[in-house]
C-alpha positions as CSV (number, residue, x, y, z in Angstrom):
1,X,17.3,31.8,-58.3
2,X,18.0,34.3,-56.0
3,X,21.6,32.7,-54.4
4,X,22.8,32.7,-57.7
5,X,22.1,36.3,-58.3
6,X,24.0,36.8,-55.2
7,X,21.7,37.1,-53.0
8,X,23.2,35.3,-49.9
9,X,20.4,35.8,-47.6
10,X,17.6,34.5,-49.2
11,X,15.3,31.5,-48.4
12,X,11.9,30.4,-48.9
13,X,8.9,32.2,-47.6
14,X,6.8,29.2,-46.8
15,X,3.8,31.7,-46.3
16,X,4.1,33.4,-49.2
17,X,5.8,30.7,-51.5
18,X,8.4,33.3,-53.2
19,X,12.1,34.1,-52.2
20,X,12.7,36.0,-49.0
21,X,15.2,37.9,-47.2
22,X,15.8,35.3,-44.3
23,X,17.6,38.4,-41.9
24,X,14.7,40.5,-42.8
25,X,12.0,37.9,-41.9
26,X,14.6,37.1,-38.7
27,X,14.6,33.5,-39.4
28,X,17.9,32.9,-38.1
29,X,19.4,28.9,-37.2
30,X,22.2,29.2,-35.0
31,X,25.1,27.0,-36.4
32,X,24.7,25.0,-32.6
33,X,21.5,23.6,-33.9
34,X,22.8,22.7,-37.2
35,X,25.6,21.2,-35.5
36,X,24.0,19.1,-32.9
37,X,21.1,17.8,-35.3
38,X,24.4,16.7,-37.2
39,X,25.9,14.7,-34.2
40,X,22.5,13.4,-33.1
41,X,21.6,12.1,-36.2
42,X,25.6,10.2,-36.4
43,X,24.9,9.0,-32.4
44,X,21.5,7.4,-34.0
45,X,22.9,5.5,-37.0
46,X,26.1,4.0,-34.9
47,X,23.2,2.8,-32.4
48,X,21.3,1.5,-35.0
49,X,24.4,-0.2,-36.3
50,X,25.3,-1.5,-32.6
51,X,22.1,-2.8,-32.2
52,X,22.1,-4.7,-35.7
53,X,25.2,-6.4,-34.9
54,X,24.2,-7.9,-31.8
55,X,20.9,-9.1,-33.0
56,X,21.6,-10.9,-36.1
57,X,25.3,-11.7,-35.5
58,X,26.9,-13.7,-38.9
């Protein structure tokens, strides 16, 4: 695989199904995206848990 050769940068070329350069194809996530899908995805389970709770109390 390439990240084990060392290749930090690599990813997969959906298009061409083999290992790419993601800097070179300038697919770039910014950590704040990574970050607030992170925190999103926490604010929906506690909601999920909230709701639960109230609506089949023990």
């Amino acid at each position: 695989m390439a990240n084990e050769a060392g290749e930090k940068n690599s990813g997969f070329g959906v298009h061409t199904g083999q290992p790419v350069d993601i800097m070179k194809a300038m697919v770039v996530e910014p950590l704040r995206v990574k970050t607030q899908a992170i925190f999103s995805a926490a604010d929906s389970a506690i909601m999920i848990l909230r709701i639960d709770d109230v609506i089949a109390p023990s």
